[in-house]
N, C-alpha and C positions, 0 to 999 in steps of 0.2 A: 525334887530329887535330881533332876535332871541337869538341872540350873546346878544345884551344887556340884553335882560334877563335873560340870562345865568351867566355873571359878577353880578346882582344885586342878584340872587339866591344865589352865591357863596359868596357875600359880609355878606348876610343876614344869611347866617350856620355861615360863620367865626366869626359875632358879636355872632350870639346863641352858638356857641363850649366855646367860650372865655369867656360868663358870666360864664359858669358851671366850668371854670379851676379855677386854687388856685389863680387867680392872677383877674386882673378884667382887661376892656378896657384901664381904666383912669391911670392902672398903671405901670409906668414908665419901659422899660424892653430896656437895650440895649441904652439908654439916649433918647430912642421915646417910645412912648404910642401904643397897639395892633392899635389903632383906627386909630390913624396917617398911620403906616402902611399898615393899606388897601387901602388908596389912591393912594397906588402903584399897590395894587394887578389887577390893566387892565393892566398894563402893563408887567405883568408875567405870564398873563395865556393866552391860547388858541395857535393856531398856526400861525397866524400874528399878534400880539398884537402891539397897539399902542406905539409912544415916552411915557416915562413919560412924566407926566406933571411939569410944574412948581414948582407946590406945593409939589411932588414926591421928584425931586430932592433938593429941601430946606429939606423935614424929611430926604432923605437920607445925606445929608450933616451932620445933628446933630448927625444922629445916630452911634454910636460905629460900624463899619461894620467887623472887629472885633470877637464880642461879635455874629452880629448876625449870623455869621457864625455857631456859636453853633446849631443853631435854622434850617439849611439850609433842612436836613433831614426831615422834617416837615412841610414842604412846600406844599408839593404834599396833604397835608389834607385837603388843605382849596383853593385847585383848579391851586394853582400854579406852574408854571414849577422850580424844582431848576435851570439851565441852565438858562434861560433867568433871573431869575432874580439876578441871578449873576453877568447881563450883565449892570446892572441896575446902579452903582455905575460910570461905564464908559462912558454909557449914559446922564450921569448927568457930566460929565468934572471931575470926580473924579479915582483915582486910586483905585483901589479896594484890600482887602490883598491878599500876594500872597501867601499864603496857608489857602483853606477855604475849 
């Protein structure tokens, strides 16, 4: 229970961080949206975190992984492991790049 609250607290800064940035939820960074994105973020944070879900690995599929490499540094703001969610693109039957 606690954990779950924990993931919705961290959900709920990462939407509040994101309206205040130059950019907004709805838009497009990386060929996926911040919004899309967070429906990965259980699966990158805490220290057993869940498979993605389905719906995880479909945004990770669209998205440039790539591009969000850029972005990996910046992880840890909004509750997420970088390391695990690196791990995320594999977990999903996908290669991940091999410099990120």
């Amino acid at each position: 229970m606690v954990k779950t609250i924990n993931i919705a607290l961290v959900q709920c800064v990462l939407v509040m961080v994101l309206l205040v940035a130059p950019y907004t939820t709805s838009a497009p960074m990386c060929n996926v949206t911040v919004s899309e994105l967070a429906e990965c973020l259980p699966a990158a944070t805490g220290v057993s975190p869940p498979p993605p879900t389905k719906q995880c690995c479909t945004i990770i599929r669209k998205a440039d992984l790539q591009c969000l490499c850029k972005y990996k540094s910046q992880l840890r703001q909004f509750g997420a492991d970088p390391a695990t969610a690196m791990t995320l693109p594999k977990k999903c039957g996908l290669r991940a790049p091999k410099v990120c």
